[in-house]
C-alpha positions as CSV (number, residue, x, y, z in Angstrom):
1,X,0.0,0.0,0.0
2,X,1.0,3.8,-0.4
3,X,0.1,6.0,2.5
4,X,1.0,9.7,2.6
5,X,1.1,11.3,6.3
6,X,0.8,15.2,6.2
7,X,2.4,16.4,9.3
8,X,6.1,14.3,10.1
9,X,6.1,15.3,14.1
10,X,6.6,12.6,16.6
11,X,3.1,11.2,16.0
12,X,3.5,11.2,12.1
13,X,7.4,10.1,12.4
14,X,5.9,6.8,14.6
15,X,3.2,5.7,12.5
16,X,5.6,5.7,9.5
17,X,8.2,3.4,10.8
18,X,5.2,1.1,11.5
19,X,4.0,1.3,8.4
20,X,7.6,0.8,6.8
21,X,8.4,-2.5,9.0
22,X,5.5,-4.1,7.4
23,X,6.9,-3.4,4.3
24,X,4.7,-0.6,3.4
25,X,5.3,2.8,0.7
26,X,5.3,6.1,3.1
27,X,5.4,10.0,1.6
28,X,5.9,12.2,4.8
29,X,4.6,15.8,4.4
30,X,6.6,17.7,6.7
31,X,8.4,21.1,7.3
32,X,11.9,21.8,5.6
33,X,14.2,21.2,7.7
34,X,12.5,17.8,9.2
35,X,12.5,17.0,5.3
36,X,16.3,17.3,4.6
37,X,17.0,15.9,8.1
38,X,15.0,13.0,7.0
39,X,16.5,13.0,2.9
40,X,20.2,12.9,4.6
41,X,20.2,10.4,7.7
42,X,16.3,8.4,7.2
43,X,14.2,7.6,10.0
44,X,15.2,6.1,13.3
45,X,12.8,4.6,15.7
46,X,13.6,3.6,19.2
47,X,11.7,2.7,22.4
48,X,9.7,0.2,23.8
49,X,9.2,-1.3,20.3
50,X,12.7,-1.6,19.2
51,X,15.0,0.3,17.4
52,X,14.9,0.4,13.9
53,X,15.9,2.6,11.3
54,X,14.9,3.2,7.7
55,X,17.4,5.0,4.8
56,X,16.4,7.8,2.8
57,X,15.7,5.2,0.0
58,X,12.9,2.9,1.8
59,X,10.0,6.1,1.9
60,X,9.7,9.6,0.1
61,X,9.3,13.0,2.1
62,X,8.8,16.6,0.5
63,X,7.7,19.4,2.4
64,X,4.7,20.6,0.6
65,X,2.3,18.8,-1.2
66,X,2.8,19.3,-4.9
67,X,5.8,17.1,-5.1
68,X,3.4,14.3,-4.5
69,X,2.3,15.3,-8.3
70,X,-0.7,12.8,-9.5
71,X,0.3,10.6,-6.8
72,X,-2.7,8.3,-5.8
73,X,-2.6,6.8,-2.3
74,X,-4.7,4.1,-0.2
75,X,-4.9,6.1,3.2
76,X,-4.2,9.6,4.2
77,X,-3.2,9.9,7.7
78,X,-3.1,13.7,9.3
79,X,-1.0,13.9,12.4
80,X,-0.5,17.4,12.9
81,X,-1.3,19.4,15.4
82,X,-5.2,20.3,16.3
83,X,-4.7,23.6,16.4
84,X,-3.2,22.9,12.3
85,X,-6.4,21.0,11.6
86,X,-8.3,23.6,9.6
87,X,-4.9,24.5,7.8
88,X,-4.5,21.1,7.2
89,X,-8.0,20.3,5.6
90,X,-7.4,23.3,3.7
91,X,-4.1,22.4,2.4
92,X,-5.0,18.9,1.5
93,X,-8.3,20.3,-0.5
94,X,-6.1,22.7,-2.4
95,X,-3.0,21.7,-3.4
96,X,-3.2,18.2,-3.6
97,X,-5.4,15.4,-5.7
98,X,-6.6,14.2,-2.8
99,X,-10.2,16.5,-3.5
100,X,-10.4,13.9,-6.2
101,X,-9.6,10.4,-4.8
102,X,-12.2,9.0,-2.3
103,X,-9.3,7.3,-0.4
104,X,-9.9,7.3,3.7
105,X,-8.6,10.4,5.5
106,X,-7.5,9.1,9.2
107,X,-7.0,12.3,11.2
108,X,-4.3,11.0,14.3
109,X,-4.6,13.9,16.3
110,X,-5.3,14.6,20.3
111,X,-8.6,16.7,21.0
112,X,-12.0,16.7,19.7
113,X,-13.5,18.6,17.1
114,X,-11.4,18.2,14.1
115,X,-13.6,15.3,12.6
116,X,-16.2,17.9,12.2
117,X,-13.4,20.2,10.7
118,X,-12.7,17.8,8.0
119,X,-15.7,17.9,6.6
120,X,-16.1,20.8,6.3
121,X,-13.7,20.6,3.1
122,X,-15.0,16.6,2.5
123,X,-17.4,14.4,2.7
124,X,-18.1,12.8,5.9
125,X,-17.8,9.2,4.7
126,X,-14.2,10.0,4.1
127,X,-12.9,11.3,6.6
128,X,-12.4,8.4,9.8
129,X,-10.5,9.4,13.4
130,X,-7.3,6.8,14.6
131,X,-7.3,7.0,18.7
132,X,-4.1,6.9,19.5
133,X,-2.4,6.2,23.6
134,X,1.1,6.0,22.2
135,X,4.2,8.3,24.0
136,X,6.0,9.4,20.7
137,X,8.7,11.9,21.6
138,X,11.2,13.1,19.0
139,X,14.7,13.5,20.4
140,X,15.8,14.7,17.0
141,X,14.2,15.6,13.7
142,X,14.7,12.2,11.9
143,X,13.7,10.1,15.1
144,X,11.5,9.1,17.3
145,X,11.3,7.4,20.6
146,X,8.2,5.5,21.5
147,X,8.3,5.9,25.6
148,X,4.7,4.4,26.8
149,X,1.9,2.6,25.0
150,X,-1.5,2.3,27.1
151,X,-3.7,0.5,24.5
152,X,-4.1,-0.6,21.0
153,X,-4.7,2.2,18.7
154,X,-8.4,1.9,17.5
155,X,-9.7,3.4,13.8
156,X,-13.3,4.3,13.2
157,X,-15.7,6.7,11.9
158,X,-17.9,9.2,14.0
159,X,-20.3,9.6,11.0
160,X,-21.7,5.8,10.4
161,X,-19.0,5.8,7.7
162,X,-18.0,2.2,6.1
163,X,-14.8,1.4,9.1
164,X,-14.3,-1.8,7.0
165,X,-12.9,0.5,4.4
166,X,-9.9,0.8,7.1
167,X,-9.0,-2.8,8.0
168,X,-6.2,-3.1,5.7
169,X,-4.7,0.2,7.5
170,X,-5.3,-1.6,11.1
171,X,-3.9,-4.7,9.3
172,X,-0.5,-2.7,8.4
173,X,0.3,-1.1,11.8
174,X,-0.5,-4.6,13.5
175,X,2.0,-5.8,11.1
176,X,4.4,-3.7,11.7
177,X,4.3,-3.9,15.5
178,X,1.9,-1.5,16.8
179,X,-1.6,-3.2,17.6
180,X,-4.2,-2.1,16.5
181,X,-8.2,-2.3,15.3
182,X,-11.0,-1.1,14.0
183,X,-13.9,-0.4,16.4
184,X,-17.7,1.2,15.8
185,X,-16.8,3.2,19.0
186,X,-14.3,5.8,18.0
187,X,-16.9,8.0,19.6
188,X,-16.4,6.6,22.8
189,X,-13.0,5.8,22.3
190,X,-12.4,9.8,21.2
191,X,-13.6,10.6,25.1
192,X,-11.7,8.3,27.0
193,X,-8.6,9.8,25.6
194,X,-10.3,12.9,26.3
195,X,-10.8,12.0,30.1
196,X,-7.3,10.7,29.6
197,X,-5.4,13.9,28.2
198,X,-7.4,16.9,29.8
199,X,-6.3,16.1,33.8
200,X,-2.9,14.3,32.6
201,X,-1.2,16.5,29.7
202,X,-2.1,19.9,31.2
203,X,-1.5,19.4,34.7
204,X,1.8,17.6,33.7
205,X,2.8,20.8,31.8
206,X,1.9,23.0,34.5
207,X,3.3,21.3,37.8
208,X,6.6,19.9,35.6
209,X,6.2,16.0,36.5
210,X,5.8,12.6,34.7
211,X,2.1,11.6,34.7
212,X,2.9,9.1,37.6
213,X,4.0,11.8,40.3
214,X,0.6,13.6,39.3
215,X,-1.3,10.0,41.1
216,X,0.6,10.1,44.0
217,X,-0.7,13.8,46.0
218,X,-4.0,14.1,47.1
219,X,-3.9,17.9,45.8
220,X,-3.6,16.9,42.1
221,X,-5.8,14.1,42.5
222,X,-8.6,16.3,43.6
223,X,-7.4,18.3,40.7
224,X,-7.9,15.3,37.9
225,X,-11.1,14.2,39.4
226,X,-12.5,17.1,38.9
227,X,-11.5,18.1,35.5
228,X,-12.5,14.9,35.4
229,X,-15.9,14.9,36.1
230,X,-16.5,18.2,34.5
231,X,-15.5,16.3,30.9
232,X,-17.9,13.4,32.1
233,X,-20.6,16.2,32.5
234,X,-19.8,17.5,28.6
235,X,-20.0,15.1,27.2
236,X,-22.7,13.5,28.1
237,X,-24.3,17.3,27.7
238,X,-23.4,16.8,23.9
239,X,-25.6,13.4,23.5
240,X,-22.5,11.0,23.6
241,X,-21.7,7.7,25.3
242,X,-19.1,6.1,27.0
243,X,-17.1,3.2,27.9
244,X,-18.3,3.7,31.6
245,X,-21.3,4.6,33.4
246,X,-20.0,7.4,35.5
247,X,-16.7,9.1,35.5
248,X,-16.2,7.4,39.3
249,X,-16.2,4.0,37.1
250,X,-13.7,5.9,34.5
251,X,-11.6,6.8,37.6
252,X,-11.2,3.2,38.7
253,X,-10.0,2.5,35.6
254,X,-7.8,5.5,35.5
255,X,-5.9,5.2,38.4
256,X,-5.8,1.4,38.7
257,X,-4.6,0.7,34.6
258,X,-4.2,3.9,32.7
259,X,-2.0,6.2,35.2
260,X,0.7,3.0,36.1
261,X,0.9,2.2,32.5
262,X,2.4,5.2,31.6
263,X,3.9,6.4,34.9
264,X,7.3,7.9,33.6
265,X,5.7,9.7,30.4
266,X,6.0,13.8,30.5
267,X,3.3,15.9,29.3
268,X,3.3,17.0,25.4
269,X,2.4,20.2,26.8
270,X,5.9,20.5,29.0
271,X,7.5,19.1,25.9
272,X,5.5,22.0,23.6
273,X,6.2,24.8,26.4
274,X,9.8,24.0,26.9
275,X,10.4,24.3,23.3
276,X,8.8,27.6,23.1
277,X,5.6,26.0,20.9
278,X,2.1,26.5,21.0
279,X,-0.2,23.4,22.6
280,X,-3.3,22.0,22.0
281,X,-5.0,23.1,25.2
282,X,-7.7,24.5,22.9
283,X,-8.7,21.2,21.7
284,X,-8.3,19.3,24.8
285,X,-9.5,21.4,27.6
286,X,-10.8,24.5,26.0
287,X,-13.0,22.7,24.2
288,X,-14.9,21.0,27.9
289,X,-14.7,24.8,28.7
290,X,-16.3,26.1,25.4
291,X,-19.1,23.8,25.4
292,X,-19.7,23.4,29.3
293,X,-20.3,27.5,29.1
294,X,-22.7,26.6,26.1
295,X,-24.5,23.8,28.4
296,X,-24.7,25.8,31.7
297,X,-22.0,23.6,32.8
298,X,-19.5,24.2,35.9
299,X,-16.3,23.6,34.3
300,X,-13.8,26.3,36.7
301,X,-11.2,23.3,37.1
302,X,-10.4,23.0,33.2
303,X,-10.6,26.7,32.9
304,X,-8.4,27.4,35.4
305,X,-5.2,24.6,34.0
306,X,-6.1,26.3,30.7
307,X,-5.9,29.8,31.7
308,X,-2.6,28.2,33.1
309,X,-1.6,26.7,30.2
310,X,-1.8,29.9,28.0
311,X,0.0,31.7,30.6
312,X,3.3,29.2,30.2
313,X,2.7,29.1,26.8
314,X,3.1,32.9,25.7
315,X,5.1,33.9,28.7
316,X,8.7,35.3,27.2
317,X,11.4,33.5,29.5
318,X,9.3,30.2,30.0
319,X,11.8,28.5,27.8
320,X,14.6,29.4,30.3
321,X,12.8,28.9,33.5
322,X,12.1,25.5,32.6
């Protein structure tokens, strides 16, 4: 198969060298210089999955989207940023052929909302969301190191579209080393990574410690249960289910598989802020605070990280304080 990923960060760097173990055909879409530092040394992988490297020869990368020229491909991943998402659709309707090819776009991103983006530019039985519990961190621009995994990574569509049109995709990362499925409960699936990332990746960014340490103080476990519960409330505000009943089930679950499993993994906010970046608080806990203030909902505990968060992240000297 061909697969082209638009966006060759840690997420999009990952995927690939999945893909490329099984044997597969990548095109990486990424910015220049993670484009020449990918056409001079290829792609390394190490990590929890092994390390494994791939030469400039075994996959393509450009950094814009023309070189692809009337390239057809089987799947389209998108794993930039959310905050990129509309950009991205944009992009990909524009200047590519992909307008014309009714291939599957699988949007690997963290937050909700950017399904609903997507189509915006396509039609909804295209586009299909991957739910992904994978620590990818990228030491350098060519390489990634896979630190935690907490679960298979699950493919679906949120808009009754045909998931069967995905198995070979789920069949090609399970291949290659990464498990993974296709579920008819991406919806639910989108959530608990939501319940997952907005007390975890925030609070992590904020307070400077691995997710473990965050488990371990009653102070910041107040603080998770809360946001916690707040997202519980939004959600099921916005008409959708979940794997569990209540989030005091979710929270058994939380603490007792989700938390130990990836103990030692930093915030990709703390990663983000010490870099100088923007992060995707926006579409992880802004969006519980957009839509809880549309639903009468209480949500002070996920504004107040977020207010946090967007302190750190536009504040001069954070990149030297950190």
């Amino acid at each position: 198969m061909k697969i082209l990923i638009f966006g060759a960060g840690a997420v999009g760097l990952g995927l690939s060298s999945f893909l490329l173990q099984a044997g597969h055909r990548v095109h990486l879409v990424g910015n220049e210089k993670t484009v020449l530092a990918l056409r001079k040394n290829g792609l390394k992988r190490q990590g929890i999955f092994g390390s494994v490297s791939f030469s400039p020869q075994q996959f393509t990368a450009s950094s814009n989207l023309a070189e692809t020229g009337r390239e057809t491909f089987d799947f389209f991943l998108v794993c930039t940023k959310s905050f990129d998402t509309e950009n991205s659709a944009r992009q990909l309707k524009a200047e590519s052929t992909l307008a014309h090819q009714k291939s599957p776009i699988v949007l690997c991103q963290n937050g909700w909302g950017n399904a609903e983006i997507f189509t915006q530019y396509f039609p909804d039985k295209q586009v299909f969301n991957a739910r992904v519990i994978t620590g990818f961190i990228r030491p350098e621009l060519h390489m990634v190191d896979v630190t935690v995994h907490a679960q298979p990574v699950h493919l679906g569509s949120l808009f009754q579209g045909d998931s069967t049109l995905l198995l070979g995709l789920a069949d090609a990362l399970s291949q290659g080393g990464i498990p993974c499925a296709v579920t008819n409960d991406i919806g639910k699936d989108l959530w608990a990574k939501m319940f997952y990332n907005c007390p975890l990746n925030a609070l992590g960014a904020v307070l400077q410690v691995p997710y473990g340490h965050l488990g371990e103080n009653v102070n910041s476990r107040d603080l998770m249960e809360r946001i916690i519960e707040e997202a519980f409330q939004v959600m099921q505000g916005l008409g959708y289910d979940s794997h569990w009943q209540s989030a005091g089930e979710y929270l058994e679950d939380f603490y007792g598989k989700l938390l130990p499993s990836t103990y030692e993994h930093e915030s990709s906010m703390l990663q983000d802020i010490r870099a100088g970046k923007k992060t995707e608080i926006e579409a992880l806990n802004g969006v519980i605070v957009r839509e809880g203030e549309k639903l009468g909902i209480n949500v002070s505990c996920n504004e107040t990280v977020r207010k946090q968060i967007l302190f750190l992240q536009n504040k001069p000297s954070i990149k030297r304080d950190l």
